[in-house]
Backbone as numpy.savetxt, mean C-alpha at the origin, in Angstrom:
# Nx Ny Nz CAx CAy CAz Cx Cy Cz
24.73 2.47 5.78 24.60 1.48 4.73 23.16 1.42 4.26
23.06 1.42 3.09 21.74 1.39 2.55 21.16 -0.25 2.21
19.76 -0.51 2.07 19.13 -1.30 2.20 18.92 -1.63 0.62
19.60 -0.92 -0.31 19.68 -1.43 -1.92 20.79 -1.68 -2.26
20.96 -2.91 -2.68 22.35 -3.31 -2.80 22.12 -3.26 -4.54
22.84 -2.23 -5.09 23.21 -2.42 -6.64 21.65 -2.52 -6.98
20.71 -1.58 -6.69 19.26 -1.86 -7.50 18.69 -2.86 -7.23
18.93 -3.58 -5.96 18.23 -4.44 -5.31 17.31 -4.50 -4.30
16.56 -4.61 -4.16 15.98 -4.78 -2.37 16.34 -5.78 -1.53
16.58 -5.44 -0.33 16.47 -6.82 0.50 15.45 -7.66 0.71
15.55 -8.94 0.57 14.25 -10.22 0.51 13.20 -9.71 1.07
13.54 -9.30 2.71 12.54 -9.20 3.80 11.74 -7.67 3.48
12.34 -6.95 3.20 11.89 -5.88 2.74 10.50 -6.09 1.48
11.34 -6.43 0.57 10.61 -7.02 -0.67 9.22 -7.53 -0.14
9.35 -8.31 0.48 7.90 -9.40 1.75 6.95 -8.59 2.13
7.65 -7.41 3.15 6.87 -7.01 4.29 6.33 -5.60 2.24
6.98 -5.28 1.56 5.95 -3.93 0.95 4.92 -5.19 -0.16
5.36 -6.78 -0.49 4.12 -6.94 -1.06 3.29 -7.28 -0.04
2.78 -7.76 0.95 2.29 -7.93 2.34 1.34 -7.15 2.63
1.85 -5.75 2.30 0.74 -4.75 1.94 0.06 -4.58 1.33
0.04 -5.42 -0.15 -0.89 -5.52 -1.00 -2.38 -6.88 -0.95
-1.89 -7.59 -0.08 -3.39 -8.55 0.12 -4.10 -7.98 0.66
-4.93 -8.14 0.37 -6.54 -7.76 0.47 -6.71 -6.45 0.11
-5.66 -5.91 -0.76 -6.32 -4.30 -0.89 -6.78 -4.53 -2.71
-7.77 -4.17 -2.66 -9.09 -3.76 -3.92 -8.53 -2.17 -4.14
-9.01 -1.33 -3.54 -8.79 0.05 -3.95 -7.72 0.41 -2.33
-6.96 1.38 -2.61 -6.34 2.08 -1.79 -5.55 2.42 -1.87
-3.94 2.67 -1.08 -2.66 2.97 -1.82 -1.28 2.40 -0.99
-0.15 2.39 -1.29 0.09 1.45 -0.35 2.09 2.76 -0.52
2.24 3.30 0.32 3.38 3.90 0.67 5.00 4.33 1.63
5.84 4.09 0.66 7.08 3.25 1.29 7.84 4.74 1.83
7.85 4.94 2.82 9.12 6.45 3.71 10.27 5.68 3.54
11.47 6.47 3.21 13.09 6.45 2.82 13.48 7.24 3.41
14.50 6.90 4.28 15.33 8.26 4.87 16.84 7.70 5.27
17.68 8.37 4.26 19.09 8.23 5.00 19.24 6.92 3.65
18.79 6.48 2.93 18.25 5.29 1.72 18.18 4.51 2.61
17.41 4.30 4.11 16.66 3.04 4.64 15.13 3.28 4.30
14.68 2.20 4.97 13.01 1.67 4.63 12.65 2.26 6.28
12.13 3.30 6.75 11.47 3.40 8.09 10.01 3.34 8.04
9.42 3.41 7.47 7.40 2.98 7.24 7.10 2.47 6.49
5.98 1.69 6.10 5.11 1.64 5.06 4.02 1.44 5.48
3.32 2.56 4.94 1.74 2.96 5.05 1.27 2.31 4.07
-0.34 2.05 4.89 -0.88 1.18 3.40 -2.88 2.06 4.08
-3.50 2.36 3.10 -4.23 2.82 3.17 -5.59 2.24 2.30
-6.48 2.06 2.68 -7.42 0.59 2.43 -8.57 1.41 2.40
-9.39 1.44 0.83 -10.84 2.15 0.75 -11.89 0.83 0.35
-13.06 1.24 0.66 -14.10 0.65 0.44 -14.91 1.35 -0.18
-15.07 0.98 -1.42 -16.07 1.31 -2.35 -17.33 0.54 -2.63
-18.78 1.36 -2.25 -19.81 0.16 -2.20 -21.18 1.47 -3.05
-21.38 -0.19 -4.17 -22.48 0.57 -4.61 -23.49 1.54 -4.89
-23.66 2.34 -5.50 -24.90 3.64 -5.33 -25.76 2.66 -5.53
-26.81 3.14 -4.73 -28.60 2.78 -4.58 -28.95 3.66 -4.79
-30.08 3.49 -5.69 -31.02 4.30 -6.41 -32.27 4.59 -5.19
-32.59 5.94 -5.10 -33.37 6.17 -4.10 -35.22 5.91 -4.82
-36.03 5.29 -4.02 -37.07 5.13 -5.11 -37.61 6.89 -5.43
-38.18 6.80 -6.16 -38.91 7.88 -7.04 -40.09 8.29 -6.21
-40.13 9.82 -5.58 -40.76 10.78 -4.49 -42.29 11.03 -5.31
-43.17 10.86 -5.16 -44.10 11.49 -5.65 -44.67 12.67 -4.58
């Protein structure tokens, strides 16, 4: 039995893949299907920080 009923998701399902989205700024967030169940979701979280200008070498 699959976990989409008629183009639906189940509630809890629905929860736990937005769940994965707080606190992510940059990164990616990815759902594994097998058999049409939900067995993972990877969520992968970057940090992007400023270039500093190095001072000028004489």
């Amino acid at each position: 039995m699959s976990q989409f009923n008629k183009g639906k998701l189940e509630e809890h399902w629905l929860k736990r893949i937005l769940h994965a989205f707080d606190d992510l700024e940059y990164g990616s967030v990815q759902i594994i299907v097998h058999g049409g169940k939900i067995v993972q979701i990877e969520r992968t979280k970057k940090e992007r920080f400023p270039l500093e200008k190095e001072p000028h070498q004489r």
